[in-house]
C-alpha positions as CSV (number, residue, x, y, z in Angstrom):
1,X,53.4,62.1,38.8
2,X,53.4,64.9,41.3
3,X,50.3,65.1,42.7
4,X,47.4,63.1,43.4
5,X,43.9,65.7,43.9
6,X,41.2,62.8,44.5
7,X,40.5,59.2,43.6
8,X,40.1,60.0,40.7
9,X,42.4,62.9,39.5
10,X,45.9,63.7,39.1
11,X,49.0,65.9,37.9
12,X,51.5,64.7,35.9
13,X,54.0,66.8,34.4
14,X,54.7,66.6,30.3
15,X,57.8,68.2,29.2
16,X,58.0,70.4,32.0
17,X,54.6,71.0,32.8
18,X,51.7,70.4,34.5
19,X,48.6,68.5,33.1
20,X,45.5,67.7,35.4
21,X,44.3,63.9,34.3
22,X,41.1,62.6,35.5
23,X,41.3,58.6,35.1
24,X,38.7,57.5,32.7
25,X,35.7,54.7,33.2
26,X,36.0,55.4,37.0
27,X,34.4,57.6,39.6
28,X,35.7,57.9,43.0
29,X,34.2,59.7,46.2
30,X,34.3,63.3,46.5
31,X,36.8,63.8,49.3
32,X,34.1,65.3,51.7
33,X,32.3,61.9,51.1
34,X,33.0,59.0,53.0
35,X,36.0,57.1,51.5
36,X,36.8,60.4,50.1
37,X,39.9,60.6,52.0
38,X,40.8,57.0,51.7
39,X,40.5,57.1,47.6
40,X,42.9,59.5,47.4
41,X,45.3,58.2,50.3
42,X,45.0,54.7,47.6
43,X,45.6,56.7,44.4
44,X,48.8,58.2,46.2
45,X,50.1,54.6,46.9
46,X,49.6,53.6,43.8
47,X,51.1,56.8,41.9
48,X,52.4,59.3,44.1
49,X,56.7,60.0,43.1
50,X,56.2,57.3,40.0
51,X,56.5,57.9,36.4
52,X,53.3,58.0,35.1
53,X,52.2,56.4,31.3
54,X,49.1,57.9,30.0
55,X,46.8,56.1,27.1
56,X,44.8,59.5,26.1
57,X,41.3,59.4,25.2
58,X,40.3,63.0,25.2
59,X,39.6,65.8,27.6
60,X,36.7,66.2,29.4
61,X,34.6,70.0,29.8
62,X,37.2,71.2,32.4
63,X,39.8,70.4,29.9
64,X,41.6,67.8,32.3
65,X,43.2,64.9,29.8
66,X,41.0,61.9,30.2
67,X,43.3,58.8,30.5
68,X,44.1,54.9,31.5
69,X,46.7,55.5,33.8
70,X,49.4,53.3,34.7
71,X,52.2,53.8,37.6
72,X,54.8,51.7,38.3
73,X,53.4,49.1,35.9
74,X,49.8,49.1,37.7
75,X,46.9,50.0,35.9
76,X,45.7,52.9,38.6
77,X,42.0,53.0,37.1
78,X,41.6,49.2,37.5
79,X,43.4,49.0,40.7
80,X,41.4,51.9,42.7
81,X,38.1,49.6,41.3
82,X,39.7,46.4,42.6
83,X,40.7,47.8,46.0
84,X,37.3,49.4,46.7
85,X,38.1,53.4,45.8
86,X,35.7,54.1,43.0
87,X,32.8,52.8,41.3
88,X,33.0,52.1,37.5
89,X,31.7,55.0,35.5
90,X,28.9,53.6,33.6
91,X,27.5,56.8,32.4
92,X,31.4,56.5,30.3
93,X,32.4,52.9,30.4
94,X,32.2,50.7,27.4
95,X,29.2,48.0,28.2
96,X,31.9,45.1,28.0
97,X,34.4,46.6,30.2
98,X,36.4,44.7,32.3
99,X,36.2,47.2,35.0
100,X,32.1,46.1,35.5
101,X,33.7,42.3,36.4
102,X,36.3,43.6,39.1
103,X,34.1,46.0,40.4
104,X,31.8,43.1,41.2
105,X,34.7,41.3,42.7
106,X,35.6,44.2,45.3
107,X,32.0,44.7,46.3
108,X,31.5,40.7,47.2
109,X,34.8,40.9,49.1
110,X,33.4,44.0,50.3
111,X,36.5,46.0,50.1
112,X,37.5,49.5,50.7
113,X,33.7,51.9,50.3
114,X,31.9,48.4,49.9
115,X,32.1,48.1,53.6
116,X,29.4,50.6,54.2
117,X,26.2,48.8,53.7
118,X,24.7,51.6,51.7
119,X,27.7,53.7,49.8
120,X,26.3,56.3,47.6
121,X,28.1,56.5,44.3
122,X,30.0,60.6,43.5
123,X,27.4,61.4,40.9
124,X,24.6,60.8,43.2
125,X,25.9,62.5,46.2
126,X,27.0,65.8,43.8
127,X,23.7,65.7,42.9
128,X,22.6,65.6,46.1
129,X,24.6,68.0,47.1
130,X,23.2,70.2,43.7
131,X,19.9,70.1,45.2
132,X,21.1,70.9,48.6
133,X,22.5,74.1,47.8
134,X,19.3,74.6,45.5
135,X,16.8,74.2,48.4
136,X,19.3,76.7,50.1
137,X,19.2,79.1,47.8
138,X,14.9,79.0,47.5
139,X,14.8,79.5,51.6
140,X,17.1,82.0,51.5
141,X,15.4,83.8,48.6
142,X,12.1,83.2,50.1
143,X,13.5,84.4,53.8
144,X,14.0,87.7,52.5
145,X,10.3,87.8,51.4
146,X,10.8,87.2,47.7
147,X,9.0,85.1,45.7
């Protein structure tokens, strides 16, 4: 593995070369959003200088590989759910993942984001962000008196 982007993306290199991997069933915080920062520091720990084995399940529309990744024997999707770095993806997740039960677990141990007594989950806070820069645009439109 040779470098770790967010909680929830990294670079591995196959024969040589790089491939971007975003780590299936999970989501973790955008680095400008709180835990952001942490979530990657943790997926670093956990992968950072280690040889990486993928399980491939596809690529997503950016054309990173979607994978189960595991460093140094540790399943790094479970593991950033169990220590509190990323939400399970349930927009992707099977319904009878085992990610849903140790995401439960972190959040009553309230590790890691589950500190914060209201953590907003990636795909709401890019959508927030979406509409941000939406209501941004329509002022600055309307600011220079069109419609």
């Amino acid at each position: 593995m040779v470098s770790v982007h967010d909680g929830d993306t990294l670079t591995v290199l196959i024969e040589r070369r790089p491939v971007r991997v975003r780590l299936t069933d999970i989501d973790a915080p955008e680095l400008r959003q709180p835990f952001g920062t942490r979530s990657r520091q943790s997926l670093s720990s956990l992968c950072f200088g280690k040889v990486a084995a993928l399980d491939v399940r596809g690529h997503d529309r950016y054309n990173r590989t979607l994978a189960r990744v595991t460093c140094g024997g540790a399943d790094a999707n479970a593991e950033q759910v169990r220590r509190g770095y990323a939400w399970t993806f349930a927009r992707y997740a099977r319904t009878d993942s085992p990610l849903f039960a140790v995401e439960r677990e972190a959040r009553a141990a309230r590790r890691g984001l589950w500190q914060d007594p209201a953590p907003v989950a990636p795909w709401e806070w890019r959508n927030r962000v979406r509409q941000s820069g939406r209501s941004n645009e329509v002022a600055a439109t309307r600011s220079r008196g069109q419609p």
